[in-house]
NUFILO-148672 format. One line per 4 residues: number of its first residue (from 1); for each residue x, y, z of C-alpha. Coordinates in nm, 4 decimals. Layout:
N
NUM) X Y Z  ...
This chain:
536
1) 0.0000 0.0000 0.0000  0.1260 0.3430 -0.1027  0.0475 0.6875 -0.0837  -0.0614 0.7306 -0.4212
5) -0.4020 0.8997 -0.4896  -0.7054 0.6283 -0.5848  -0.8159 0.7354 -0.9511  -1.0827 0.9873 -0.9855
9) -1.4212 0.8009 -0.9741  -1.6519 1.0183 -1.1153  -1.6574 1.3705 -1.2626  -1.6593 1.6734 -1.0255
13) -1.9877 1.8492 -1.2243  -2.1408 1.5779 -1.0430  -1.9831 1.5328 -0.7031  -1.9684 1.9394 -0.6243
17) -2.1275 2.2371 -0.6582  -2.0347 2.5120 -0.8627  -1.6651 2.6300 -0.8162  -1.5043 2.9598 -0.7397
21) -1.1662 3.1297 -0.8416  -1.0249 3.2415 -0.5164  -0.8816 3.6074 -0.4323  -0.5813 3.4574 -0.2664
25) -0.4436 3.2660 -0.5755  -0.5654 3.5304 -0.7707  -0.3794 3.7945 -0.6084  -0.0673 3.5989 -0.6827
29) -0.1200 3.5296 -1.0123  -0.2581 3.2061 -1.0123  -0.5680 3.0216 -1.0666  -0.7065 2.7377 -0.7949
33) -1.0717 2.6614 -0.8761  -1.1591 2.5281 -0.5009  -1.4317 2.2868 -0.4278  -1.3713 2.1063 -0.1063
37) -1.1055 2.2642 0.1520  -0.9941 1.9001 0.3276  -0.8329 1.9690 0.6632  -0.5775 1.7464 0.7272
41) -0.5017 1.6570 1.1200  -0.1602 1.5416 1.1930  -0.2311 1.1824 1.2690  -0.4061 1.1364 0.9219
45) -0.0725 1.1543 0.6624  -0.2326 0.9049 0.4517  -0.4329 0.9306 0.1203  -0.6149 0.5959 0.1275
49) -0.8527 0.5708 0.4136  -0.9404 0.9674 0.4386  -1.1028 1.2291 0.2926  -0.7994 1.2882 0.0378
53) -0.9174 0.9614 -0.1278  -1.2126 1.0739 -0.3280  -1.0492 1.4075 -0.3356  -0.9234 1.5747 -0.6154
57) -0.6060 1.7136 -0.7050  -0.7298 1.9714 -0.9566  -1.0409 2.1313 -0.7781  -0.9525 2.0759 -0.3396
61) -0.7137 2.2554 -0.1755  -0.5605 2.0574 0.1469  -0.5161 2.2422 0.4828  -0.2571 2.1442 0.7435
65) -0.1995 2.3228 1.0509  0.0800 2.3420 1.3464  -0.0810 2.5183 1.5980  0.0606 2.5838 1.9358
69) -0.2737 2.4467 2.1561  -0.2357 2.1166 2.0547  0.1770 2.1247 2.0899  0.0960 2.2819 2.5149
73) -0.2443 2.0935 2.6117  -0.0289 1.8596 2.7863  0.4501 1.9339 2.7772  0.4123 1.6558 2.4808
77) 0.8177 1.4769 2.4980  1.0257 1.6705 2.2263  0.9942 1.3952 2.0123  0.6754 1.3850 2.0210
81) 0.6476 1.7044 1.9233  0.9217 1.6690 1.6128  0.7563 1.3254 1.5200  0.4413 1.4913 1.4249
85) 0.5873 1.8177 1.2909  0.8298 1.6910 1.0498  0.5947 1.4038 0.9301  0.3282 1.6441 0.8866
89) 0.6091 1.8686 0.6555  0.6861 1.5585 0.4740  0.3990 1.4531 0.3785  0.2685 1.7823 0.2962
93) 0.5504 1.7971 0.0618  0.4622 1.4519 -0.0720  0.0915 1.5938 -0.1614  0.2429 1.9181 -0.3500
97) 0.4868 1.6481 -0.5228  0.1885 1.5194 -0.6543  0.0185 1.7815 -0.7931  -0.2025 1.8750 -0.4672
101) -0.2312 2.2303 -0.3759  -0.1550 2.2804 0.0087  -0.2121 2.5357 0.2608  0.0522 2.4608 0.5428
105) 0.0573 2.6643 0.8218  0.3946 2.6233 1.0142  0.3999 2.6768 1.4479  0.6153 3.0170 1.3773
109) 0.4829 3.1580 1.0517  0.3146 3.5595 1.1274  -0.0277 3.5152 1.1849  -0.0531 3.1960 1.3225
113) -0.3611 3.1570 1.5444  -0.2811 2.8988 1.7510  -0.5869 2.6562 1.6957  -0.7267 2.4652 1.4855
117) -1.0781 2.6371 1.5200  -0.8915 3.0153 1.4205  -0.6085 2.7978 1.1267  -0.9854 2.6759 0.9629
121) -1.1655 2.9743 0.9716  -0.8892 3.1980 0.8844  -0.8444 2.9471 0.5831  -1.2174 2.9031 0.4720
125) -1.2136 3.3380 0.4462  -0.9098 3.3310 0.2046  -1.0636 3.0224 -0.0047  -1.4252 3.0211 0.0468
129) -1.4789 2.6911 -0.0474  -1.8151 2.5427 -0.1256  -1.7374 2.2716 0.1588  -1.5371 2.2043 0.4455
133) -1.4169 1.8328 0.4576  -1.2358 1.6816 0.6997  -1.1613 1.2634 0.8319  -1.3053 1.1769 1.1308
137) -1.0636 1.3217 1.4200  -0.8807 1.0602 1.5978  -0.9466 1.2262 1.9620  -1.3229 1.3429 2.1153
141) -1.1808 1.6786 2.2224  -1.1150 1.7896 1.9071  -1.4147 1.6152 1.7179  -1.6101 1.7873 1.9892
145) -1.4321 2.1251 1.9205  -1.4595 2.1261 1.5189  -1.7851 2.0190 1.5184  -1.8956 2.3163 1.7325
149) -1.7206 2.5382 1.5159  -1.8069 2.4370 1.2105  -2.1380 2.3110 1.1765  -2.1886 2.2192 0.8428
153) -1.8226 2.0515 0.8381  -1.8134 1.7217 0.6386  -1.7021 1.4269 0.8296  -1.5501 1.1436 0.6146
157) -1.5319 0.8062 0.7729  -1.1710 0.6752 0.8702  -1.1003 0.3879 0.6880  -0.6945 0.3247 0.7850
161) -0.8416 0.0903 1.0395  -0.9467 -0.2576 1.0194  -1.2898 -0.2785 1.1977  -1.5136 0.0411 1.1262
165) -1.6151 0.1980 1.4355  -1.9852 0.0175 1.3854  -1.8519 -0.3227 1.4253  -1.7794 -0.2325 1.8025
169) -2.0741 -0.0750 1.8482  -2.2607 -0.3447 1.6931  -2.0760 -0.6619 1.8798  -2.0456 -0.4364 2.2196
173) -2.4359 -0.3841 2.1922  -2.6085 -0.5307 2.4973  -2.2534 -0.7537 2.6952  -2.2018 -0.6885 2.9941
177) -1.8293 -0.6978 2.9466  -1.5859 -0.5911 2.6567  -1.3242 -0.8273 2.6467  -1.0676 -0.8135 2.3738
181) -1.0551 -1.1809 2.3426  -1.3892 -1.1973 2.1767  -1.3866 -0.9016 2.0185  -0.9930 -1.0216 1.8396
185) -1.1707 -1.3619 1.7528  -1.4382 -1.1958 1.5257  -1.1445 -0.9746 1.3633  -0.9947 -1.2738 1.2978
189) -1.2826 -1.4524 1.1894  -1.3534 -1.1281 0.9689  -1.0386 -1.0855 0.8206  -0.8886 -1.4845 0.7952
193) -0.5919 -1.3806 0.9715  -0.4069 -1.6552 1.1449  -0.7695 -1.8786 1.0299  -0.7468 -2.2203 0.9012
197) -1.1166 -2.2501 0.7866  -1.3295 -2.1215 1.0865  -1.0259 -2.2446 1.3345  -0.7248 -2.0955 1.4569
201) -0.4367 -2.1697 1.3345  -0.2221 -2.3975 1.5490  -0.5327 -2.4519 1.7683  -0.5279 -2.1619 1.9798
205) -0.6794 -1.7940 1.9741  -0.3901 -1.7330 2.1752  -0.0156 -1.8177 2.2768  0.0439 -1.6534 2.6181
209) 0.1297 -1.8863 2.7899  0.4364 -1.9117 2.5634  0.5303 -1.5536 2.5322  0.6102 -1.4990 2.9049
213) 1.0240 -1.6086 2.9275  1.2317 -1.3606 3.0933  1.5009 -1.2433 2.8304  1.8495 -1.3029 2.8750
217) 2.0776 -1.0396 2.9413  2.3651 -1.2130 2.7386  2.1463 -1.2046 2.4047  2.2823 -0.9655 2.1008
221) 1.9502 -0.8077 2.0589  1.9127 -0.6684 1.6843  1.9132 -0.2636 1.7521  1.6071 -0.1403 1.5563
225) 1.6463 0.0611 1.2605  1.6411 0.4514 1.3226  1.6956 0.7082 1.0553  1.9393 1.0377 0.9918
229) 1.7146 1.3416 1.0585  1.7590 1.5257 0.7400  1.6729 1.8846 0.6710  1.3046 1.9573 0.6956
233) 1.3460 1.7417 1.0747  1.6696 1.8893 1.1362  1.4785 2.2331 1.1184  1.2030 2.1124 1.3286
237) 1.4515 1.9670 1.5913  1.5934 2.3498 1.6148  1.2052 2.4987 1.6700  1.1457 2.2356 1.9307
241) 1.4378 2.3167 2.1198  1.3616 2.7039 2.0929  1.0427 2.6435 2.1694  0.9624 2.3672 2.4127
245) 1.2800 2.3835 2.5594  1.1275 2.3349 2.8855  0.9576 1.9798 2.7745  1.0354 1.6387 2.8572
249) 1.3823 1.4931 2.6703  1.6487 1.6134 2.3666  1.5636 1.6885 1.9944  1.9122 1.6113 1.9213
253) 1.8290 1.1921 1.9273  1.5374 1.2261 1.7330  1.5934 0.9435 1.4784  1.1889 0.7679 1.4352
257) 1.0524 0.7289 1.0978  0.8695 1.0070 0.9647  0.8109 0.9390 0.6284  0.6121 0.6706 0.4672
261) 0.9191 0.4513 0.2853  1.0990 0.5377 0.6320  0.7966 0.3353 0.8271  0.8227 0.0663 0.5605
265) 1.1577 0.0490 0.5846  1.1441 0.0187 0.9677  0.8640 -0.2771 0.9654  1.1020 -0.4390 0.7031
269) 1.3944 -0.4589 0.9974  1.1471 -0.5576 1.2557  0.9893 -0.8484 1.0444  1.3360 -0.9805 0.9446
273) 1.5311 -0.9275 1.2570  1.3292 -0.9057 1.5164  0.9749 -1.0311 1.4514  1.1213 -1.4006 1.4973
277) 1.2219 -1.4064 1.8195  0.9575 -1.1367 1.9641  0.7111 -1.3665 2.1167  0.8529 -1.5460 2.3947
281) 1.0468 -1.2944 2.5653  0.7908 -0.9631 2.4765  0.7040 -0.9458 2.8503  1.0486 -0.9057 2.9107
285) 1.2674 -0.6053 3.0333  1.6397 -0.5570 3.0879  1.8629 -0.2908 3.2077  2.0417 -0.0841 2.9199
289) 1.7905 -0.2453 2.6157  1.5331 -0.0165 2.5959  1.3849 -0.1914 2.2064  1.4691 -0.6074 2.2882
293) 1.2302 -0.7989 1.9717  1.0129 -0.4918 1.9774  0.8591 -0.3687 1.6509  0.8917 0.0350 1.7465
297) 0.6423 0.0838 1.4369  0.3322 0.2148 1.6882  0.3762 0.5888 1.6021  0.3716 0.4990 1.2617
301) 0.0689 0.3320 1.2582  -0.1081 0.5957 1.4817  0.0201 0.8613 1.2206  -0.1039 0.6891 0.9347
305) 0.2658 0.5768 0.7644  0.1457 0.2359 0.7934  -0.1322 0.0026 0.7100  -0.2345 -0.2197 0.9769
309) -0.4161 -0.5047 0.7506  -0.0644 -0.4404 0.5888  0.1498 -0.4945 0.8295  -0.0384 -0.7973 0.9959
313) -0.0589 -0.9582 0.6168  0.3368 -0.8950 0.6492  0.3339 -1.1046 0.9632  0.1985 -1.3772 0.8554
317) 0.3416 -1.3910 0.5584  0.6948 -1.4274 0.7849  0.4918 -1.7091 0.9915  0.3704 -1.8891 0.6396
321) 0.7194 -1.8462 0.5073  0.8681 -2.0233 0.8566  1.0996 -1.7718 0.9656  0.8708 -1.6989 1.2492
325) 0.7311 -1.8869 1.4687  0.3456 -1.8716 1.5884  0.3668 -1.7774 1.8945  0.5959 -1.4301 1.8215
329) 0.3398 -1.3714 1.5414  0.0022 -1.4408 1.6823  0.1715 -1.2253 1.9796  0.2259 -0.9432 1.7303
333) -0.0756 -0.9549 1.5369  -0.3153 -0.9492 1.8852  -0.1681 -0.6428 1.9286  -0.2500 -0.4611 1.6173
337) -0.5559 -0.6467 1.5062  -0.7037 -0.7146 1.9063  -0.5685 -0.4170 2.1023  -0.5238 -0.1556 1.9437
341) -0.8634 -0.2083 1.7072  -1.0357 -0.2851 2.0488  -0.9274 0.0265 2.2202  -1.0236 0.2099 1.9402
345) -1.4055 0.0695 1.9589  -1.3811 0.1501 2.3495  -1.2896 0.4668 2.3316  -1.5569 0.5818 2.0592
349) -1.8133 0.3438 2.2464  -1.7326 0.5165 2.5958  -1.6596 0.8630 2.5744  -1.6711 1.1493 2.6871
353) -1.7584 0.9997 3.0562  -1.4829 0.7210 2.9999  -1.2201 0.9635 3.1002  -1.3269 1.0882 3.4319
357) -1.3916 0.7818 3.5196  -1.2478 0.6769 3.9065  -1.3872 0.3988 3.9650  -1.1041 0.3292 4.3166
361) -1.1267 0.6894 4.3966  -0.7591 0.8024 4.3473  -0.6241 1.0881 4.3905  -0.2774 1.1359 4.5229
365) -0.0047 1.3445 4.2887  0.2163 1.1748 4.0422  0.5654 1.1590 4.1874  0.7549 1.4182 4.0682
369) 1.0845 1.1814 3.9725  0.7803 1.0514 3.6804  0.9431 1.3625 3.4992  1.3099 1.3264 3.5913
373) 1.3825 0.9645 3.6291  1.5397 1.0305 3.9821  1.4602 0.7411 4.2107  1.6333 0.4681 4.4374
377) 1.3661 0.2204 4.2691  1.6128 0.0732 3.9945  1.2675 -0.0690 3.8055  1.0988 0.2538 3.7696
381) 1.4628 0.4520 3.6978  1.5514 0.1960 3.3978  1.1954 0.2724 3.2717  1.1386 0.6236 3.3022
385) 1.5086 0.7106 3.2306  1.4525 0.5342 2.8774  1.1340 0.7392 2.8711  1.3260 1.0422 2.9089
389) 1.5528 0.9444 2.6108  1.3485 0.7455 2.3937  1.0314 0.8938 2.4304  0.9223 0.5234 2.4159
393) 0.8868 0.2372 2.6776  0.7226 -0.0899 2.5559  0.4134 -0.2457 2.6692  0.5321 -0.4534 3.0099
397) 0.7117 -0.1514 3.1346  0.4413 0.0672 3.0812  0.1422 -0.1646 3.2365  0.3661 -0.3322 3.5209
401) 0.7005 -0.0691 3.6231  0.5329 0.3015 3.5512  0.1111 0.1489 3.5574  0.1600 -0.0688 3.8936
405) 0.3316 0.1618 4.0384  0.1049 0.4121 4.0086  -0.2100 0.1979 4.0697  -0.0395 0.0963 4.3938
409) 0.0636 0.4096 4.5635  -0.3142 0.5266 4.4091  -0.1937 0.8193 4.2066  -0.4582 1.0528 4.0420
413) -0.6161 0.8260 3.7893  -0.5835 1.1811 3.5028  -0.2661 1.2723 3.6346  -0.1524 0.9263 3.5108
417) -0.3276 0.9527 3.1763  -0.1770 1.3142 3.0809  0.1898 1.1694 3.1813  0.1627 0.8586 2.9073
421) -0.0015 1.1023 2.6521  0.2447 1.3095 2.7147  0.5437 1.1286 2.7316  0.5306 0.8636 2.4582
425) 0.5510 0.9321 2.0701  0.2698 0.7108 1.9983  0.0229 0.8258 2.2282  -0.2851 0.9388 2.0630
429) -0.5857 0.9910 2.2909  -0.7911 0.7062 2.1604  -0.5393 0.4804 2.2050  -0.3547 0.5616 2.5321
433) -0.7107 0.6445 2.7433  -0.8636 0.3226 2.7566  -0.4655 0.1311 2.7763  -0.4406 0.3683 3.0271
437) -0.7016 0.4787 3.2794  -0.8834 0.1209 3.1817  -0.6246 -0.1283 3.1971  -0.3462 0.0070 3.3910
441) -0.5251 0.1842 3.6562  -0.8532 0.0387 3.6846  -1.0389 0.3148 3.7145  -1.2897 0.2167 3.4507
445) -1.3963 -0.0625 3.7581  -1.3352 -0.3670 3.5166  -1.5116 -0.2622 3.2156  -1.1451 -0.4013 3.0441
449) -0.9836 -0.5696 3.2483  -1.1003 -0.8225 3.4918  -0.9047 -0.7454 3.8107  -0.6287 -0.5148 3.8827
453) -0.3228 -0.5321 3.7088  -0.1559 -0.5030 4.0698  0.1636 -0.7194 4.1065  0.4575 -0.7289 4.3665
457) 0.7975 -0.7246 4.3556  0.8340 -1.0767 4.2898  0.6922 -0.9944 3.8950  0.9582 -0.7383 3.8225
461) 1.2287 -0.9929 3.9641  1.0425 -1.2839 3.7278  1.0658 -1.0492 3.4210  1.3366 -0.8590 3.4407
465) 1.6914 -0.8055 3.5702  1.6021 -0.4450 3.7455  1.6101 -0.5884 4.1361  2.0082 -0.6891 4.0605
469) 2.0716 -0.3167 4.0636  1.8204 -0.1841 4.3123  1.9451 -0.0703 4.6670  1.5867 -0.2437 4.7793
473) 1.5597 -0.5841 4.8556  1.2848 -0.7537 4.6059  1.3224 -1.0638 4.9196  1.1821 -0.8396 5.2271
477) 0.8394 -0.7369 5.2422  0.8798 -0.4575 5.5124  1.1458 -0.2180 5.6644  1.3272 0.0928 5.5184
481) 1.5767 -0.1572 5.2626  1.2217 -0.3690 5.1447  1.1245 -0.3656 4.8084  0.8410 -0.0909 4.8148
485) 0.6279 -0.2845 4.5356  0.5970 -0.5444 4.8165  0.3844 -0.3625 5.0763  0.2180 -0.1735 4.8729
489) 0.1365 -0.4572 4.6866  -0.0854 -0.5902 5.0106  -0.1652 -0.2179 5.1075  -0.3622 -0.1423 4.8290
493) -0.5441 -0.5098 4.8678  -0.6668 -0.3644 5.1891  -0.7700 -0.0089 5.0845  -0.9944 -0.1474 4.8339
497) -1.1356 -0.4378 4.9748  -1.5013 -0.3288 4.9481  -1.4576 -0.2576 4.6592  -1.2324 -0.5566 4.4755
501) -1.3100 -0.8892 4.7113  -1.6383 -0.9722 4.5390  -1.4199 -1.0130 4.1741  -1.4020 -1.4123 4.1329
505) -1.0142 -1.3627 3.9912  -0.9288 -1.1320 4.3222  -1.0446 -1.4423 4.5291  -0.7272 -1.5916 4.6158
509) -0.5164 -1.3109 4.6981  -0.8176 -1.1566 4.9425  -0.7747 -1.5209 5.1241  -0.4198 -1.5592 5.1201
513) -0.4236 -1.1561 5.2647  -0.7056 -1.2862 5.5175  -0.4791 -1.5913 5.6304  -0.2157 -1.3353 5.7488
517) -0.2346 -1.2772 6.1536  -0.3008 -0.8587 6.2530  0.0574 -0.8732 6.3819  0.1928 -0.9403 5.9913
521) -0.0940 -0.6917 5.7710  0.0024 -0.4299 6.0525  0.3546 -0.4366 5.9504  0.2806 -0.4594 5.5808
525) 0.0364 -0.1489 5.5730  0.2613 0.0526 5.8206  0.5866 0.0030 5.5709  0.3926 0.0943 5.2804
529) 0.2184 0.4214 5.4659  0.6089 0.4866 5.5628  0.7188 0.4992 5.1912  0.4061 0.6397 5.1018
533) 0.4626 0.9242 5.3125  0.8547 1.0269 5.1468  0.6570 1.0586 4.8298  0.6983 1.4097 4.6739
């Protein structure tokens, strides 16, 4: 799949109204006859599934914005913020490559309103076109805000994704739970991926169980392909700096793909080096390997570089081919075709009341070393200190170093969402909510997940090499040199036993906590209300 516009399938005379000759063009000695102006959001750099399909070259002008609101909402990482700046440049270059006439509106050009509300209207009084087109927006804020602005704006269906938001609707429609696992079996049913008639392949929906080994730290991982900036991102590393100099991390490691034949290039180098031996160790994490078998192509999907039927046809192709096994590539594919089409559906299906949603009442600050890295926890300094770098931290370390941590000391349940929006380059609302405030902190009360991701100590030794370099002891449950994951671990079993001891999967641990004498949950609770209370 490419980035080439689909033919024209039928004449404009009869998909638009009449068309103008604008002032602006004419004023410079040119001629644009404008039909549709199609406002293009910076996740959307993509012609096929948007509104730029049935667009056309000769007759639409394309508007692309950087506007500061969207850039300060939330101190977005640095490369964040050059991810989606330079890719946005690119690919507006692409679309005047191919014969597309673009309005691009740059953070620092004169004028520059600073929204996307002013950008639009300031653009539909120097075009006046007959209609104002856009794809459906990726997050409910801005939907919400467009929308409001613009009521007669054209909303186009996004099609980059596999299951159109109507299939969750329609299979969410009267359950009483969402659970990815049936909504990925009807994807796969739907789409034959990893089928072999109307059963699995290999017999399972799912390989788990095998995808849980501990890595070893004396593997030559394959480093992942990154890419020279060149100019256009070299120039948007120096804005970012000037400007957002104050934000999370350096410009001068940028090195993601922004481009689409970048993207391509990076699945390429996941699929052959990687993708093979990605399943069994992917809950894995080691000191000093940030990227292990990870595919680092998220922010390229979520910009729209990539294809996701694409790049799960590309995995099993590898699998069919045999130089992966099942396991790494059912592993891979759940998480393109389950979780991130699922989150998708849950986010649409749930919002806007999904994210104030509490549901354990939390509300104590976000640690301030979340932003600096600067803790005696070797776990949560590995993670966040990659963070800081990388802008990037994969799954585990994000649900059970950074997630459990936070669930267990209860930190504010938004606080925690605006720190992985803002910190990670793939974070898009839609995607990072529901991953976030559903699955990592519970505060959606189960609606995802079916009991707390809470763990203690013991997981991060099981998974990872951290506790070999931590000045806490993963072995003692209380005292000032105990692993602080341990007793907080049983702390927060107490604080929200009302509220957690009826769940059927939450049964064991409430008995095993229940079994303890007063003398030993004493102890527990009063080491975890010591460390709670050095917080800052």
């Amino acid at each position: 799949m490419d980035n080439s516009p689909s033919p024209v399938s039928q004449p404009v005379s009869q998909r638009r109204p009449a068309l103008r000759i604008t002032n602006t063009a004419a004023a410079r000695g040119e001629i644009y006859q404008v039909s549709d102006l199609i406002v293009v959001l910076g996740d959307q750099l993509s012609v096929q599934g948007t509104a730029l399909e049935t667009a056309h070259r000769e007759h639409d002008r394309v508007l692309m914005m950087e506007v500061e609101d969207e850039s300060r909402i939330i101190p977005h990482h640095k490369h964040k913020i050059v991810l989606f700046l330079s890719a946005m440049r690119h690919f507006a270059a692409g679309l005047r490559a191919d014969g597309w006439s673009v309005d691009y509106v740059k953070l620092d050009d004169p004028g520059n309103q600073g929204s996307f509300a002013s950008e639009i209207a300031r653009a539909v009084a120097r075009h006046k076109p007959d209609r104002l087109v856009i794809t459906h927006p990726g997050e409910y804020r801005v939907r919400h805000a467009l929308k409001t602005a613009f009521p007669d704006l054209v909303e186009v269906a996004d099609t980059r994704f596999i299951a159109p938001l109507e299939t969750f609707q329609q299979w969410a429609e009267g359950r009483k739970s969402l659970r990815l696992e049936y909504f990925y079996r009807l994807l796969r049913r739907q789409t034959g991926l990893l089928m072999s008639d109307d059963r699995p392949e290999g017999g399972q929906w799912n390989y788990d169980a095998d995808n849980r080994a501990p890595a070893d730290p004396d593997q030559n991982f394959a480093p992942p392909k990154r890419f020279a900036p060149d100019a256009i991102t070299r120039s948007v590393m120096d804005l970012v700096e000037a400007r957002f100099g104050d934000h999370m991390g350096s410009a001068a490691n940028f090195s993601w793909p922004v481009t689409r034949a970048e993207a391509q290039a990076a699945l390429d180098d996941f699929i052959t080096h990687r993708l093979p031996h990605f399943g069994a160790t992917q809950d894995a994490m080691l000191t000093d390997e940030p990227f292990l078998n990870h595919s680092l192509i998220s922010s390229s999907l979520n910009l729209g570089l990539l294809d996701p039927l694409e790049v799960c046809h590309r995995a099993k192709q590898a699998y069919l081919d045999g130089s992966a096994p099942l396991n790494a590539v059912e592993g891979f594919i759940r998480q393109v075709l389950g979780w991130r089409e699922y989150v998708r559906g849950l986010y649409w299906h749930t919002m806007p009341a999904y994210q104030d949603r509490n549901a354990l009442g939390a509300n104590r600050p976000l640690p301030a070393f979340y932003w600096t890295g600067e803790t005696e926890l070797a776990c949560l300094r590995a993670a966040i200190s990659q963070t800081i770098a990388h802008g990037y931290a994969h799954h585990i370390q994000r649900l059970m170093i950074t997630g459990t941590f936070a669930l267990l000391i209860g930190a504010d349940a938004k606080d925690v969402h605006e720190w992985y929006l803002a910190v990670y380059v793939d974070a898009l609302e839609w995607v990072e909510l529901p991953n976030t405030l559903g699955m990592s902190q519970f505060a959606d009360g189960g609606m995802m997940a079916s009991k707390p991701y809470a763990a203690s100590g013991q997981y991060i030794k099981r998974m990872s090499n951290y506790c070999n370099g931590c000045r806490y002891k993963v072995s003692k449950r209380t005292g000032p040199d105990a692993c602080p994951f341990n007793a907080l671990y049983w702390d927060f079993v107490a604080r929200h036993e009302d509220v957690l001891q009826a769940n059927p999967r939450m049964g064991p641990v409430y008995r095993t906590w229940h079994r303890m004498d007063d003398a030993k949950q004493t102890a527990l609770r009063a080491s975890a209300a010591d460390f709670l209370g050095g917080l800052a």
